[in-house]
PDB file with SEQRES, HELIX, SHEET and CRYST1 records, atoms N, CA, C and O in Angstrom:
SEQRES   1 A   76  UNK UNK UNK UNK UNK UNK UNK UNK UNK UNK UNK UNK UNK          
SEQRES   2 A   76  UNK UNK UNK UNK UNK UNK UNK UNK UNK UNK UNK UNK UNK          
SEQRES   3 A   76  UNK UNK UNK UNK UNK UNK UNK UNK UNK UNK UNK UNK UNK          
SEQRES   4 A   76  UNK UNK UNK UNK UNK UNK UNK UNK UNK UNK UNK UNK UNK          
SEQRES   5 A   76  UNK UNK UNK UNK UNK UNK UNK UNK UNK UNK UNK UNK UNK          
SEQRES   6 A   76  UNK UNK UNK UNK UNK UNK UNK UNK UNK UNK UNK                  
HELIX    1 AA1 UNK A   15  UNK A   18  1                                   4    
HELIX    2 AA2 UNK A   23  UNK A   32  1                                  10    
HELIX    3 AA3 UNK A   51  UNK A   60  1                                  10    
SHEET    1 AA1 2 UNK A   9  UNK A  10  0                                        
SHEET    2 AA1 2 UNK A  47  UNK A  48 -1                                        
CRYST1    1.000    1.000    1.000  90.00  90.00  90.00 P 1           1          
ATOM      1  N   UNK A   1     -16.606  -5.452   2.204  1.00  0.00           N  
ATOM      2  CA  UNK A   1     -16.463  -4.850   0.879  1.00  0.00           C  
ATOM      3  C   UNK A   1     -15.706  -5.795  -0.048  1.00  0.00           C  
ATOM      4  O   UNK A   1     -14.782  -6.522   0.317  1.00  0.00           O  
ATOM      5  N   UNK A   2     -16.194  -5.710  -1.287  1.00  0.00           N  
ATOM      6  CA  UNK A   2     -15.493  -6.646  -2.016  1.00  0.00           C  
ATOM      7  C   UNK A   2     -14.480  -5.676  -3.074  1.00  0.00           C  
ATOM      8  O   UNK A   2     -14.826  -4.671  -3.695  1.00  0.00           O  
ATOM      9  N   UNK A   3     -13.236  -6.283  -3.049  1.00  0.00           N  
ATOM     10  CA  UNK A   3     -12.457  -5.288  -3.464  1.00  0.00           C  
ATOM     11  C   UNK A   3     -12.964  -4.366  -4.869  1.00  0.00           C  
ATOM     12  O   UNK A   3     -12.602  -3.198  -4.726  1.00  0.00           O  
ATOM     13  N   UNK A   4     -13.316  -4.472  -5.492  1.00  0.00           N  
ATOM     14  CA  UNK A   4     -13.982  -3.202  -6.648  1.00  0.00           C  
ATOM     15  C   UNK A   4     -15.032  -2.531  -5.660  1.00  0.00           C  
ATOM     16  O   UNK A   4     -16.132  -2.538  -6.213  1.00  0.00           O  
ATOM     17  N   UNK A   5     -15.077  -2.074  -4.655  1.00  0.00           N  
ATOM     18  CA  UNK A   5     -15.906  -1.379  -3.879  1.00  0.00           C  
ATOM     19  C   UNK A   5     -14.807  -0.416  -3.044  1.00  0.00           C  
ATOM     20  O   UNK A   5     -14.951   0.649  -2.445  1.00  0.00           O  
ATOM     21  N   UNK A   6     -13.997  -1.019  -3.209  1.00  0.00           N  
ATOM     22  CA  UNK A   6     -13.282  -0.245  -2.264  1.00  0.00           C  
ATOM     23  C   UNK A   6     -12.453   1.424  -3.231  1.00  0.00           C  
ATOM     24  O   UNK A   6     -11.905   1.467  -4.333  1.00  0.00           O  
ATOM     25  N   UNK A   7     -12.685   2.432  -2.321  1.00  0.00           N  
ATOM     26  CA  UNK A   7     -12.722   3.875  -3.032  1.00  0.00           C  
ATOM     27  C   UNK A   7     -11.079   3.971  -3.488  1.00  0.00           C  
ATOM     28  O   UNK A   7     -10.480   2.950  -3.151  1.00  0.00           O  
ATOM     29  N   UNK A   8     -10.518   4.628  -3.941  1.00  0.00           N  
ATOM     30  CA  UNK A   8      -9.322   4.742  -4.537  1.00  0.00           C  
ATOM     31  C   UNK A   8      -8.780   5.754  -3.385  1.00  0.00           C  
ATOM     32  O   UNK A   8      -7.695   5.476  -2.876  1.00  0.00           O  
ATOM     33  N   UNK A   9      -9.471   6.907  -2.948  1.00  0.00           N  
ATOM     34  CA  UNK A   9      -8.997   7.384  -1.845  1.00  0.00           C  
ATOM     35  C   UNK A   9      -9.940   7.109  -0.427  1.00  0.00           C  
ATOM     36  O   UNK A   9     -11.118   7.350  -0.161  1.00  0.00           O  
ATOM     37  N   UNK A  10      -8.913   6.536   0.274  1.00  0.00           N  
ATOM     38  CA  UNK A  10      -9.361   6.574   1.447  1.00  0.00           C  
ATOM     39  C   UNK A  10      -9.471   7.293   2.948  1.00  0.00           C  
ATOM     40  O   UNK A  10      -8.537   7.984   3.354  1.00  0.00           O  
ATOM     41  N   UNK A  11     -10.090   7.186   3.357  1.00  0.00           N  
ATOM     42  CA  UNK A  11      -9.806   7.780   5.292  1.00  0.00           C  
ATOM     43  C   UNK A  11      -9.061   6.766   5.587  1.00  0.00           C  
ATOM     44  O   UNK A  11      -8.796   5.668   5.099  1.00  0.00           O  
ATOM     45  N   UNK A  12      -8.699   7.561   6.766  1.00  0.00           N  
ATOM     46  CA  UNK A  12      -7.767   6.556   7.546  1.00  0.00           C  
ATOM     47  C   UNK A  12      -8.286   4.991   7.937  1.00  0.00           C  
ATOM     48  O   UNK A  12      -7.607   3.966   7.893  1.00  0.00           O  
ATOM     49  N   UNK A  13      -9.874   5.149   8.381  1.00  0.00           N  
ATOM     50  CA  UNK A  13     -10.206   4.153   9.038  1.00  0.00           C  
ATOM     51  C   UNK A  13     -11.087   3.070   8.112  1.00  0.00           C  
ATOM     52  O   UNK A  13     -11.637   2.043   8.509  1.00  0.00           O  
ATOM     53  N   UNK A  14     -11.047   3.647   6.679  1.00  0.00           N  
ATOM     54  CA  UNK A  14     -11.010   2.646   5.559  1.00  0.00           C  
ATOM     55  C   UNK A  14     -10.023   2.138   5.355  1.00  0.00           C  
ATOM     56  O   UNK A  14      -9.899   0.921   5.496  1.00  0.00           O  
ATOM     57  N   UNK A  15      -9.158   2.825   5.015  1.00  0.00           N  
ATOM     58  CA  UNK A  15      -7.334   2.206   4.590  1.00  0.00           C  
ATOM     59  C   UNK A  15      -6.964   1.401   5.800  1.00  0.00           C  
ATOM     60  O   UNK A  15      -5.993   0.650   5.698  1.00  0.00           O  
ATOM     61  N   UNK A  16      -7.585   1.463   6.874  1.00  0.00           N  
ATOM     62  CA  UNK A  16      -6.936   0.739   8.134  1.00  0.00           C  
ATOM     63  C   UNK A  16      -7.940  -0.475   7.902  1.00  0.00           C  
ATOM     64  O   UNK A  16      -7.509  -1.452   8.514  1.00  0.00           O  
ATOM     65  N   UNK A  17      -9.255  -0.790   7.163  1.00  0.00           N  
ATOM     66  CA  UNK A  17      -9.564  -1.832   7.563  1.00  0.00           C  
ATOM     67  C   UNK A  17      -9.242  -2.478   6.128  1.00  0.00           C  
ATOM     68  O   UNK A  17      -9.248  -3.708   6.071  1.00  0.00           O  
ATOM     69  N   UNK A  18      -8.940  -1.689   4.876  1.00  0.00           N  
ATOM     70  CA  UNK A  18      -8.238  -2.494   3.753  1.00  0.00           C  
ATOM     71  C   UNK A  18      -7.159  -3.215   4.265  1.00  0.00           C  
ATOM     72  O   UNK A  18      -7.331  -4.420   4.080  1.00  0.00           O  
ATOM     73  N   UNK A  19      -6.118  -2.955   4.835  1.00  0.00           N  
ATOM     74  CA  UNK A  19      -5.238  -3.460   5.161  1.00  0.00           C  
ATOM     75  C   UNK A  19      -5.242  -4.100   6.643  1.00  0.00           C  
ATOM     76  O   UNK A  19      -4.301  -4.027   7.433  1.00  0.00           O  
ATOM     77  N   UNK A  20      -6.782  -4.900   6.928  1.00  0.00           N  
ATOM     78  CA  UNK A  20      -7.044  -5.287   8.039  1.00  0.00           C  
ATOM     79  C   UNK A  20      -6.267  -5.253   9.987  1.00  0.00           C  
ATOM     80  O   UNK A  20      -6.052  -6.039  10.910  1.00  0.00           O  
ATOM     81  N   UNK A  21      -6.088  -3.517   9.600  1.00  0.00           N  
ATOM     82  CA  UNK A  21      -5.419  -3.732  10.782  1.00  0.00           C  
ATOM     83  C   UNK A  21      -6.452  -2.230  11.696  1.00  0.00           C  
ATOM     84  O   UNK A  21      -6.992  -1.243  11.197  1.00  0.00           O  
ATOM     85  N   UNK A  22      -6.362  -2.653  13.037  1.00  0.00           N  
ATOM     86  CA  UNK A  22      -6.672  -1.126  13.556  1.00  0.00           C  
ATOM     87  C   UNK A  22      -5.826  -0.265  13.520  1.00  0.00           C  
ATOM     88  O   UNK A  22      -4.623  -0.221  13.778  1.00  0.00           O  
ATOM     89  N   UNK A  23      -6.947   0.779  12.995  1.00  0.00           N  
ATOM     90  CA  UNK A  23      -6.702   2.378  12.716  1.00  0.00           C  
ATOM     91  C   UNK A  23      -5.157   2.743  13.514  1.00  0.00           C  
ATOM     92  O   UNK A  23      -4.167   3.239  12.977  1.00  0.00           O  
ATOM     93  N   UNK A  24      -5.338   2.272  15.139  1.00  0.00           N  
ATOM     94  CA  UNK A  24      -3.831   2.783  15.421  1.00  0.00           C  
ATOM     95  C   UNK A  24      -2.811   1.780  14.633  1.00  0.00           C  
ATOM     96  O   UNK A  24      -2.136   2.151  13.672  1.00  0.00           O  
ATOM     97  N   UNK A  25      -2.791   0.518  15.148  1.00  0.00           N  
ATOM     98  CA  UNK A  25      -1.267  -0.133  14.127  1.00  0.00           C  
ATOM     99  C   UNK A  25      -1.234   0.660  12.940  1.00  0.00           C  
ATOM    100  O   UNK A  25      -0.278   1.397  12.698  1.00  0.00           O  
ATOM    101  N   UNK A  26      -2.333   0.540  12.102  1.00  0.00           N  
ATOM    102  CA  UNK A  26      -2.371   1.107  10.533  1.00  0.00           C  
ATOM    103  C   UNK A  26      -1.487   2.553  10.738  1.00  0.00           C  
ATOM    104  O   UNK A  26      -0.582   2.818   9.946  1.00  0.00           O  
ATOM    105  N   UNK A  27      -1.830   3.472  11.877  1.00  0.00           N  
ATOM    106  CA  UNK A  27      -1.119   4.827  11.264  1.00  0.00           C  
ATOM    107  C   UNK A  27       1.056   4.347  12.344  1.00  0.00           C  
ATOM    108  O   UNK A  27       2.125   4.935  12.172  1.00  0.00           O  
ATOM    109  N   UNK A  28       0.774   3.297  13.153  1.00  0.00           N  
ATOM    110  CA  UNK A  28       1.698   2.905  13.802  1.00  0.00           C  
ATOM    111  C   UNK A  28       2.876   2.741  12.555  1.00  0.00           C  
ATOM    112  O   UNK A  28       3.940   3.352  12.650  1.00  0.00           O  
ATOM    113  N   UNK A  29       2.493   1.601  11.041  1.00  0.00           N  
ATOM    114  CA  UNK A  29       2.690   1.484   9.909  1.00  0.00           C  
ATOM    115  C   UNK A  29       3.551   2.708   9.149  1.00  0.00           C  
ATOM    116  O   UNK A  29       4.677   2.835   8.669  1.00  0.00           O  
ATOM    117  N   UNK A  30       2.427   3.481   9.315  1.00  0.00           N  
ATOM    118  CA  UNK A  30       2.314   4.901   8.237  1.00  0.00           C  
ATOM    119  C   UNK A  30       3.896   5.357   8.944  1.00  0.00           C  
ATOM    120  O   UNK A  30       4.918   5.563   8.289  1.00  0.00           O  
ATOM    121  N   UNK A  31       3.785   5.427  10.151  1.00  0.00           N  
ATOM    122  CA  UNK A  31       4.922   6.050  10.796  1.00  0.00           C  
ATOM    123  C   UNK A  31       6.215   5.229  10.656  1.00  0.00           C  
ATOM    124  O   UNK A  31       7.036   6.124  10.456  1.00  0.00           O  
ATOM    125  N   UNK A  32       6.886   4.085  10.639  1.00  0.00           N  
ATOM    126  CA  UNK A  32       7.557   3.497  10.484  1.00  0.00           C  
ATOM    127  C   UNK A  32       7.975   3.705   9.164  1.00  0.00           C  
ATOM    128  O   UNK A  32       9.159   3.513   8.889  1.00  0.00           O  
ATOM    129  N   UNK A  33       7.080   4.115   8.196  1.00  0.00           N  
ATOM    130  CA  UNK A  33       7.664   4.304   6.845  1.00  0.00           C  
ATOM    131  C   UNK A  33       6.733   2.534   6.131  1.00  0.00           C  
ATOM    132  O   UNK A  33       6.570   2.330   4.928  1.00  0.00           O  
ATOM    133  N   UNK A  34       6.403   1.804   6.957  1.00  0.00           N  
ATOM    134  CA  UNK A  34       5.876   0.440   6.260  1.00  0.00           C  
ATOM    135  C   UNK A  34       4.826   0.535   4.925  1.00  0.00           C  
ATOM    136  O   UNK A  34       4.844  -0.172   3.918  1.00  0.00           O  
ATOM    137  N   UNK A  35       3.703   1.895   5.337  1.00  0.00           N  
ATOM    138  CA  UNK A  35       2.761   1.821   4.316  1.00  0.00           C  
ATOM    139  C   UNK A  35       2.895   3.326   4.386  1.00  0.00           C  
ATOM    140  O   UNK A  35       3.536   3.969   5.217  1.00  0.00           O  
ATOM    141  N   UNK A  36       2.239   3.738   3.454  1.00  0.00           N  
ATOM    142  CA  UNK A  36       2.748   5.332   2.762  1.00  0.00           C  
ATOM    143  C   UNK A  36       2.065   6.412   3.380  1.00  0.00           C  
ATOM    144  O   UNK A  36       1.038   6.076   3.968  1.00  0.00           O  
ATOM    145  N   UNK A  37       2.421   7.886   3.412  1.00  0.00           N  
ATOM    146  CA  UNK A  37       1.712   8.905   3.853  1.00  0.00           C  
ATOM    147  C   UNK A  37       0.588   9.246   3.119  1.00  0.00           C  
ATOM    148  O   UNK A  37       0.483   9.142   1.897  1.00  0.00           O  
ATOM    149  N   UNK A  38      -0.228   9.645   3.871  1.00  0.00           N  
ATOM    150  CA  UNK A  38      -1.462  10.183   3.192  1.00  0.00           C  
ATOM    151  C   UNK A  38      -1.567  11.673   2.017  1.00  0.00           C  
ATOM    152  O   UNK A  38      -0.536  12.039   1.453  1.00  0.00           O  
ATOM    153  N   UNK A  39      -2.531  12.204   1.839  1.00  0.00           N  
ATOM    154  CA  UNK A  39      -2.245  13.349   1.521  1.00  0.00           C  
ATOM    155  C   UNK A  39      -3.597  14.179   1.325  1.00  0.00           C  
ATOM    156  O   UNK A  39      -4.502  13.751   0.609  1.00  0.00           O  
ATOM    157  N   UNK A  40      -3.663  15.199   1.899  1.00  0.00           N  
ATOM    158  CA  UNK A  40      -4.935  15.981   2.248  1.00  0.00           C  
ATOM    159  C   UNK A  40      -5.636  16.037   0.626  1.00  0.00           C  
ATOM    160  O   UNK A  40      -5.163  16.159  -0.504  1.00  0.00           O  
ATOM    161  N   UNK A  41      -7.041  15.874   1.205  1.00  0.00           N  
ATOM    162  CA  UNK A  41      -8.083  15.521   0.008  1.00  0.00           C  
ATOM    163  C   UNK A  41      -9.292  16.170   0.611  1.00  0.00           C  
ATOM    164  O   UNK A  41      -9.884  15.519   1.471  1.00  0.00           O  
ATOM    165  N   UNK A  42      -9.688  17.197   0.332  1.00  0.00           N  
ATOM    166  CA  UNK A  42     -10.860  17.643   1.103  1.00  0.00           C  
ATOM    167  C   UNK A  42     -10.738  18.218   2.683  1.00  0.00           C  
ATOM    168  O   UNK A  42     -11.579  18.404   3.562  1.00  0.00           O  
ATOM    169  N   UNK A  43      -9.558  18.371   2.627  1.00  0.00           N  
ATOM    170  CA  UNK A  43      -9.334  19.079   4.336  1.00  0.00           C  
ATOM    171  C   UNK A  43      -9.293  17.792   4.934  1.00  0.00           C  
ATOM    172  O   UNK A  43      -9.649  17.988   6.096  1.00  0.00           O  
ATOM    173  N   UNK A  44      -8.996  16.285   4.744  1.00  0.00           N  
ATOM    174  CA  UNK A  44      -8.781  15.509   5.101  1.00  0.00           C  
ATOM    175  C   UNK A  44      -7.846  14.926   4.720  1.00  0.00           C  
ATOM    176  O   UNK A  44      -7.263  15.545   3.830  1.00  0.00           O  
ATOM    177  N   UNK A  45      -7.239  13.644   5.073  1.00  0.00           N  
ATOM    178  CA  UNK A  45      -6.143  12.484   5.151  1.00  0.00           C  
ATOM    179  C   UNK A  45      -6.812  11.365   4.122  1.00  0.00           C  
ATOM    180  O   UNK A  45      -7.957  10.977   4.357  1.00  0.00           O  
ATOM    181  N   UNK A  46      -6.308  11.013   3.335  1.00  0.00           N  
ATOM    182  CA  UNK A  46      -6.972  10.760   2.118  1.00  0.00           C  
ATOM    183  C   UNK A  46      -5.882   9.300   1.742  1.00  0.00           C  
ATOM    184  O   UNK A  46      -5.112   9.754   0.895  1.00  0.00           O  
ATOM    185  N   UNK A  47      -5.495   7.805   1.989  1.00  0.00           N  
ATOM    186  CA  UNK A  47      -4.370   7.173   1.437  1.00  0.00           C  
ATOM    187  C   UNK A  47      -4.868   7.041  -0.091  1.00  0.00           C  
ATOM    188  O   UNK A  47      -6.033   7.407  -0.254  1.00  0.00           O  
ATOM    189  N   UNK A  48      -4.381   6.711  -0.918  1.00  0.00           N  
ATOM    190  CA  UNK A  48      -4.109   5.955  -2.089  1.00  0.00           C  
ATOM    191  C   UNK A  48      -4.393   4.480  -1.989  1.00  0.00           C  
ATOM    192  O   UNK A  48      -3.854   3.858  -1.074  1.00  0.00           O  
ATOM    193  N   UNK A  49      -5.321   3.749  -2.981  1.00  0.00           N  
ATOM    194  CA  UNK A  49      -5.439   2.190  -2.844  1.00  0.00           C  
ATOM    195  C   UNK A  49      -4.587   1.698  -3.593  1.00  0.00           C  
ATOM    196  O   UNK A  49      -4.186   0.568  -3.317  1.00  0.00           O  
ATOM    197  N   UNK A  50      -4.043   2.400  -4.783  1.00  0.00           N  
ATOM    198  CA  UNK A  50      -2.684   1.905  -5.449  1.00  0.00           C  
ATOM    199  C   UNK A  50      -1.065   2.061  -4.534  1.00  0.00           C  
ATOM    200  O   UNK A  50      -0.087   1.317  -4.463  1.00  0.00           O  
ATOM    201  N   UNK A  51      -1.383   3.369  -3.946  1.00  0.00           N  
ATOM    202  CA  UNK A  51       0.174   3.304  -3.142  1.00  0.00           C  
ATOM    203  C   UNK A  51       0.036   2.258  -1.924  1.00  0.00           C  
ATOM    204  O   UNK A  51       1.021   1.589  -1.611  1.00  0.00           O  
ATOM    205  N   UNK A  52      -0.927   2.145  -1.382  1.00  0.00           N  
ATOM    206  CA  UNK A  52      -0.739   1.102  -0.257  1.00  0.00           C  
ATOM    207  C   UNK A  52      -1.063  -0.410  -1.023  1.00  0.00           C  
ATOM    208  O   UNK A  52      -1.084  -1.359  -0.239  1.00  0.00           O  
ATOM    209  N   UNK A  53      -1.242  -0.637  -2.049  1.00  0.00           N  
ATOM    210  CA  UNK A  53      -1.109  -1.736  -2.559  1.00  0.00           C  
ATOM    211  C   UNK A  53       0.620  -2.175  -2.854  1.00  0.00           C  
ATOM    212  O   UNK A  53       1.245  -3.155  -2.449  1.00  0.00           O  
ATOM    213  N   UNK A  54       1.058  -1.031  -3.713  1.00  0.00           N  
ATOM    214  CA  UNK A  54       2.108  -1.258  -3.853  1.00  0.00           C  
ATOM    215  C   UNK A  54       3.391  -1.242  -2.804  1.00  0.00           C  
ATOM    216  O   UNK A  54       4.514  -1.655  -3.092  1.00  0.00           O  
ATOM    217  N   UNK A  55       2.982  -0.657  -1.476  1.00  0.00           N  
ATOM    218  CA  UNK A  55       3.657  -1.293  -0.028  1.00  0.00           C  
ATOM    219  C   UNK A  55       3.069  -1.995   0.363  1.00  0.00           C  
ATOM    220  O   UNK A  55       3.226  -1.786   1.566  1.00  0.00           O  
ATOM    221  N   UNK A  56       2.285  -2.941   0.266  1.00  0.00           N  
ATOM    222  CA  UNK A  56       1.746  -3.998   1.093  1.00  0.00           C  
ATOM    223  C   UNK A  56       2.263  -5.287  -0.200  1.00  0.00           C  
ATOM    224  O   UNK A  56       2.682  -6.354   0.249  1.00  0.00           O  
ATOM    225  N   UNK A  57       2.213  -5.141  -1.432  1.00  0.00           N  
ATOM    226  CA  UNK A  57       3.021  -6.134  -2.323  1.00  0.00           C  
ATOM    227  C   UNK A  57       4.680  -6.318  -1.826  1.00  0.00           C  
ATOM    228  O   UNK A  57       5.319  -7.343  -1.591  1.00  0.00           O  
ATOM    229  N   UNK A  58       5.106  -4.767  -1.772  1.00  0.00           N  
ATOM    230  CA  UNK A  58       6.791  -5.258  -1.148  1.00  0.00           C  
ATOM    231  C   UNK A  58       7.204  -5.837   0.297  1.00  0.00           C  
ATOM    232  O   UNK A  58       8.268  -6.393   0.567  1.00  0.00           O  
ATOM    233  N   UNK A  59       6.042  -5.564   1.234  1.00  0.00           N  
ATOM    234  CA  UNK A  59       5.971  -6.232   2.262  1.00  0.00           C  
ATOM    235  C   UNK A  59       5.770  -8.021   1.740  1.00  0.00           C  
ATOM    236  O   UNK A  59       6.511  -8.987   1.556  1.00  0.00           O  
ATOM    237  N   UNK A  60       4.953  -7.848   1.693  1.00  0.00           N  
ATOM    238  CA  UNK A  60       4.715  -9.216   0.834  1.00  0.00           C  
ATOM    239  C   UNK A  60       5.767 -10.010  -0.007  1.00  0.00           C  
ATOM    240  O   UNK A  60       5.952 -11.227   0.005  1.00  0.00           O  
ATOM    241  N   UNK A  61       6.363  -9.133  -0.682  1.00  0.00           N  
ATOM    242  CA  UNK A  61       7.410  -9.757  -1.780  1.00  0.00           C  
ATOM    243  C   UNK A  61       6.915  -9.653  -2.847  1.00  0.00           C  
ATOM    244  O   UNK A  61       7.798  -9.529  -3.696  1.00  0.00           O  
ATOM    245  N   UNK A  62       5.484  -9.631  -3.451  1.00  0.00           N  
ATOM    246  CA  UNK A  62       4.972  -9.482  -4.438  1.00  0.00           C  
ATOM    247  C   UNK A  62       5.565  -8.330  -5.664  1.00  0.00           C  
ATOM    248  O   UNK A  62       5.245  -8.473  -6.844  1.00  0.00           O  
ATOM    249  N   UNK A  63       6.191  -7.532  -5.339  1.00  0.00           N  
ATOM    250  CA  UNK A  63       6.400  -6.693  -5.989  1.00  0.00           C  
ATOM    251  C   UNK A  63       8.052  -6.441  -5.784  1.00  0.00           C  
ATOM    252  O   UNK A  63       8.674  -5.379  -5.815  1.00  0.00           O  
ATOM    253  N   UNK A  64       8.559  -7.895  -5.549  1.00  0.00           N  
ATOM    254  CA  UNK A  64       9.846  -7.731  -6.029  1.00  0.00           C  
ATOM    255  C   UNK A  64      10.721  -8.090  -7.195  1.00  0.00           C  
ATOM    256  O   UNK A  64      10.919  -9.263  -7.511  1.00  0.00           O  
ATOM    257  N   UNK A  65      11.167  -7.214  -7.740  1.00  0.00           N  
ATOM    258  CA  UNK A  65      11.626  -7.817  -9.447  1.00  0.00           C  
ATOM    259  C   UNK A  65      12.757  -9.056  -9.348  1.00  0.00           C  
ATOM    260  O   UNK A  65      13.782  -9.389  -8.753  1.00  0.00           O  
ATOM    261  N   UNK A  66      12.166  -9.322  -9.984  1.00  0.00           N  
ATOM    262  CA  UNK A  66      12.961 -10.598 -10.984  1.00  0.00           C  
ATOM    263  C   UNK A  66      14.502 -10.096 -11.431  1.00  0.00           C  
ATOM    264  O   UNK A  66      14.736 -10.311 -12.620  1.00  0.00           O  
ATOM    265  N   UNK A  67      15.652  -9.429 -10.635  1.00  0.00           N  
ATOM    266  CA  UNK A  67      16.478  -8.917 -11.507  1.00  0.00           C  
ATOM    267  C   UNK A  67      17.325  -9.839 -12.297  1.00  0.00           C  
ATOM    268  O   UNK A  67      18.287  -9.337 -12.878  1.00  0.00           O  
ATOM    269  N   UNK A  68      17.115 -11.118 -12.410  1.00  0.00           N  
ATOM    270  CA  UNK A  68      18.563 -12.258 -13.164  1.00  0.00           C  
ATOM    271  C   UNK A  68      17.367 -12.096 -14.038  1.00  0.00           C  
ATOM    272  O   UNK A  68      17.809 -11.943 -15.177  1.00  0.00           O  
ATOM    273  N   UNK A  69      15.903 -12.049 -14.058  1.00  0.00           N  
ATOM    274  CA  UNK A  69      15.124 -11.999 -15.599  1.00  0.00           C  
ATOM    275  C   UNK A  69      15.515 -11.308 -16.598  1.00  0.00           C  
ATOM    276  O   UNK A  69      15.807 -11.641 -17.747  1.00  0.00           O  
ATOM    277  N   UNK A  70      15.493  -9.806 -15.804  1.00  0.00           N  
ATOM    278  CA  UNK A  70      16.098  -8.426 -16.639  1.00  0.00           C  
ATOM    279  C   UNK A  70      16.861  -8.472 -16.956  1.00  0.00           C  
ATOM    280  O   UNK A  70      17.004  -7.840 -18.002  1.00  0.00           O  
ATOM    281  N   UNK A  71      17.945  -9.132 -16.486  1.00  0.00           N  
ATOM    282  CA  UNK A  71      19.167  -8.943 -17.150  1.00  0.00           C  
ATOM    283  C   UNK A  71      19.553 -10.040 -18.270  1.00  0.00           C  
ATOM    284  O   UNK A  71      19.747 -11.202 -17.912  1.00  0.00           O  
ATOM    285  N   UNK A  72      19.690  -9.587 -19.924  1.00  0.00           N  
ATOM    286  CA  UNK A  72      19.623 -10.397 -20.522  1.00  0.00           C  
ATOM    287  C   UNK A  72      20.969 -10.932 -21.124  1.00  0.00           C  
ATOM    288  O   UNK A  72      21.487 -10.139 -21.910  1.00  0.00           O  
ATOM    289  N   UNK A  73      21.490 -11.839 -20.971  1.00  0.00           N  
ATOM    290  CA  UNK A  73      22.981 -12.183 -21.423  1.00  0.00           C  
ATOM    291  C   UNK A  73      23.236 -13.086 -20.140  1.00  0.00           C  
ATOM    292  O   UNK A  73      24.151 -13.909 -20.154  1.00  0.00           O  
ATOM    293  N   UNK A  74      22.408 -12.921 -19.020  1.00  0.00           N  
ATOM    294  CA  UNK A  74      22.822 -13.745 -17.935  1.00  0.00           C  
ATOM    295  C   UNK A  74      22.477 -14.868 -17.586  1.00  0.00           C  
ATOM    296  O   UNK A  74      22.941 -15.563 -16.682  1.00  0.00           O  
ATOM    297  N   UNK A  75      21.588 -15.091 -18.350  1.00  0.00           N  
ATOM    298  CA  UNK A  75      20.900 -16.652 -18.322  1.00  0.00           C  
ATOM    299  C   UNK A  75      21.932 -17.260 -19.790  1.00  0.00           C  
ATOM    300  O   UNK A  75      22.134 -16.559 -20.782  1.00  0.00           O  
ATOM    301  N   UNK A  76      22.467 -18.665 -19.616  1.00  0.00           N  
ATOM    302  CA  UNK A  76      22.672 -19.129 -20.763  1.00  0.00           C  
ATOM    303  C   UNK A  76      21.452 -19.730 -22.171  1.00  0.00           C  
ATOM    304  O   UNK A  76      21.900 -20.156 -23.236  1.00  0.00           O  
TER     305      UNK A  76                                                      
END                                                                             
């Protein structure tokens, strides 16, 4: 799948191969707190492609702020 294919809500065993891992590590993840809980969508388990983006960026680092940017007076 090329990412604009991929559904905004997923099953488990989509969200497990977005985040190229098997279905068990992937919910192994979920449980640790690493990537986010699901939430029933149709009498099913449904992830988010934005919430597991945005834990797989802080895993990553991608989505860690810049705080000496924000703060303005602190740069000379």
């Amino acid at each position: 799948m090329n990412p604009p294919d991929w559904p905004r809500a997923m099953k488990r065993a989509t969200a497990a191969r977005y985040c190229d891992l098997a279905p068990a590590k992937f919910i192994a993840e979920v449980t640790a707190g690493r990537l986010p809980l699901p939430v029933e969508l149709g009498g099913e388990d449904h992830w988010d492609r934005n919430a597991l983006d945005d834990s797989l960026g802080r895993l990553f680092g991608s989505a860690v702020p810049d705080w000496e940017r924000e703060q303005p007076g602190l740069r000379g």
